[in-house]
Each structure stands twice: as C-alpha cells, then as structure tokens.
C-alpha positions in Angstrom: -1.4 1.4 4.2 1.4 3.6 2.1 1.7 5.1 -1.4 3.3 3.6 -3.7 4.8 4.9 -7.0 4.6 2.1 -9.3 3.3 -1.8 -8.7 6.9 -2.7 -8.3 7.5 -0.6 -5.3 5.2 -3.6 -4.0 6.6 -6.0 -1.7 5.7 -9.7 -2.0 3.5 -9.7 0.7 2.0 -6.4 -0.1 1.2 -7.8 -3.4 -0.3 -11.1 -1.8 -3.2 -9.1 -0.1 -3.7 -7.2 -3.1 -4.5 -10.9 -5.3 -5.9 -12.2 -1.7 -8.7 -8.8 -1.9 -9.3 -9.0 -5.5 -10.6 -13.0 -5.4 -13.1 -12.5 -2.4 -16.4 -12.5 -3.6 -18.6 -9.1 -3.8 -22.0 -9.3 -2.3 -24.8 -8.5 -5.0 -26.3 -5.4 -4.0 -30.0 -5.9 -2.4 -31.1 -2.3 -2.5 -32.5 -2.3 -6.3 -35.5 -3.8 -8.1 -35.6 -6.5 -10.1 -36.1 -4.4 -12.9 -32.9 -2.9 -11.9 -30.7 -6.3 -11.1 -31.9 -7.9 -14.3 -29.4 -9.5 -16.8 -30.4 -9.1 -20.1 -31.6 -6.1 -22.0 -34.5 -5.3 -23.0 -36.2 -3.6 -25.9 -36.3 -0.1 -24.1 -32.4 -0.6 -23.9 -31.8 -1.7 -27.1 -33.9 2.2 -28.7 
C-alpha cells in the first residue's frame, strides 16, 4: 500500500482493486438487537 496524492496518481490496476473491494458484499453486523437492526422507524424516532 502507498499514498497517493490525487485518484489519478492511481495506476490501472491499483484502481481495479479499489472497484474489486468496493463491490464485495459487507456482512450485516450480528452483535445488535433486533430493535437495533430494524428498518423502519418508529414513532419514538419520528418525536
């Protein structure tokens, strides 16, 4: 890994891994609730 100063100071297969790392998938995180992994708000988060 090395600085860079600007994204054009990327080479093209620097810049591949970069695209490449940003499409895999993130795992959901299993440490919270499921009051805490919900979706939608609720009427305490709407006050």
């Amino acid at each position: 890994m090395r600085s860079i100063e600007n994204i054009r100071a990327l080479t093209a297969s620097e810049a591949r891994r970069v695209v490449k790392s940003l499409s895999r998938p993130v795992a959901k995180s299993t440490g919270g609730s499921a009051w805490d992994d919900r979706e939608d708000d609720t009427w305490i988060d709407k006050l």
